[in-house]
Steps between C-alpha positions, in 0.01 A plus 500: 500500500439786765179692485397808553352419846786323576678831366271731711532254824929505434470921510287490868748294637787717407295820626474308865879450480681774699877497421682470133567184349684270260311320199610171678347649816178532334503163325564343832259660720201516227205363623413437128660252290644729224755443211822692597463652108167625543599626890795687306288680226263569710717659761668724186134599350352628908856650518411687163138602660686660811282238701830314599835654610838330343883607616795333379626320252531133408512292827473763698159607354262565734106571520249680703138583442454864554257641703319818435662778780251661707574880575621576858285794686842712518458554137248722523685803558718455182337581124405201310743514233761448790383233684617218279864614497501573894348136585831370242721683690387406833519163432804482374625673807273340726613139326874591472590655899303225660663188299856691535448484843481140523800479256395532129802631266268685221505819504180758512581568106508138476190435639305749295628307210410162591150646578465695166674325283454096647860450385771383736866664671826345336642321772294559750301143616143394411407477907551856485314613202170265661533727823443821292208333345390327763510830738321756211218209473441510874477879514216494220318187738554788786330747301219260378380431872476888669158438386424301783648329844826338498461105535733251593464337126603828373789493658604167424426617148748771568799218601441332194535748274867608687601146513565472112683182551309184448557327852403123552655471831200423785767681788481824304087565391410804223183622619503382834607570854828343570524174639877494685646740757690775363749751611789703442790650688536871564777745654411745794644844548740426724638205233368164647367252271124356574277300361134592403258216506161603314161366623419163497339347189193363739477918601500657128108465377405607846766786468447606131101505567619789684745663288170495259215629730778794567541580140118476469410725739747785409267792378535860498841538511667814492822567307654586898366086542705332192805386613418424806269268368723367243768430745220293729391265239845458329698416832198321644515276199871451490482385834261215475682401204211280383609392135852290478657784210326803355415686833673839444341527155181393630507733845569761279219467285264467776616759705405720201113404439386765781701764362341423121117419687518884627634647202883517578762384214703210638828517709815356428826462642786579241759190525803768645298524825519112496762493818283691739173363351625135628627644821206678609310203444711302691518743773147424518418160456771468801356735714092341510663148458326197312158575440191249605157460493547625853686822460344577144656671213567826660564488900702798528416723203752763642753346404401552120597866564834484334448286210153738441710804493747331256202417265369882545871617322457252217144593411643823314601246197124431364357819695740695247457328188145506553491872540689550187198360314210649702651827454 
């Protein structure tokens, strides 16, 4: 019969775990020899606590220990009574544009519901409803490290909380740098068909170490600053490419910690800007060409200028709703 060490030692495991998953996940990857029974009731009882957060139903039940949210400097200019429903809605905007971009059906009602409620969409698949999840976790993991520097386990925190699917495949690592070279074809302006070959996956911890050092080292940054920032990290990440799925989530978080370290609300790009969002990048990853230790992340940062001045015009979304609330 399980104890209440063993009890207490089955709840810090879960806590360490960084995406959602099944009661069958749990039982499998368990350190801790524990009757599925006892796993089950004491999944419902932490669920009952609010320590542990369930969506779905059935087979489709998920769980997911839930971490306290830390409060994001930007907050301070809005009263305290409306700081818990601003962070909400940010995340479910934040969550829903940058998972539509990459092709996720639910809508921004949709996710809000998922979020609130931890019930499922109708129709909609399971792979789907673990990306909302997935995403909303990472942006509280986000929030939990402004306190201090970005590190690389941090980030690789960050990819497993996105990567809500339980992967067993060696070719295709969660929180790790990629281990196969990756690519993808793009079309110029004047309609010819090329293919973009990311770095190398012998270049990527030498790469990201400086992806990292630049988000570190952003400090005093002016509101004039933002998006020009934003559009550095986010394209420089894209471009290296360094995890085999999840990189447009994940650039798009990352881009965003200098922004929230200096007191900014977070920028998004709404999913009906997705056609020149993926064109400007493109445009740019084929004008610097494939990155290397030797050229580094950024060797020709003005070529940035474009997809910087596209990321200026979308900062009005959170800027706005923001404002409402500061008053």
């Amino acid at each position: 019969m399980a104890n209440k060490p063993t009890q207490a030692a089955t709840l810090r495991w879960l806590k360490k775990q960084q995406r959602p998953l099944s009661l069958n996940d749990i039982h499998a990857f368990l350190p801790v020899q524990v009757p599925e029974r006892t796993l089950r009731r004491w999944l419902a009882e932490w669920a009952e606590q609010g320590l542990v957060e369930r969506t779905g139903a059935k087979r489709s039940t998920r769980y997911l220990y839930r971490q306290e949210q830390a409060a994001p400097p930007f907050l301070r200019q809005v009263p305290e009574q409306h700081r818990t429903s601003l962070l909400k809605q940010l995340r479910d905007l934040w969550t829903h544009t940058s998972t539509a971009l990459e092709g996720n059906t639910l809508t921004l009602g949709d996710t809000h519901f998922i979020l609130e409620e931890g019930l499922t969409i109708s129709g909609k698949p399971l792979k789907e409803h673990q990306e909302i999840v997935g995403h909303a976790r990472a942006i509280d993991l986000v929030y939990q490290g402004l306190a201090g520097p970005l590190t690389e386990q941090q980030v690789f925190d960050l990819h497993k909380a996105v990567q809500s699917e339980v992967v067993t495949d060696i070719y295709k690592p969660v929180g790790a740098w990629k281990n196969e070279i990756n690519g993808t074809y793009a079309v110029t302006s004047d309609n010819r068909q090329v293919f973009i070959e990311y770095a190398a996956p012998a270049e990527v911890p030498y790469l990201m170490k400086e992806v990292i050092r630049a988000i570190n080292k952003t400090g005093g940054l002016s509101f004039d600053q933002v998006a020009q920032h934003y559009a550095k990290i986010h394209a420089g990440l894209v471009h290296i490419h360094p995890f085999w799925d999840g990189n447009g989530r994940i650039a798009r978080l990352l881009a965003n910690i200098p922004l929230l370290k200096n007191g900014w609300p977070p920028l998004v790009i709404p999913v009906e800007q997705r056609r020149p969002y993926i064109q400007l990048l493109a445009d740019y990853e084929l004008r610097v060409g494939q990155l290397t230790r030797h050229t580094g992340v950024w060797p020709d940062e003005t070529a940035l200028q474009p997809f910087a001045e596209f990321c200026a015009r979308q900062y009005a979304l959170t800027m706005d709703l923001v404002g409402r609330y500061a008053g």
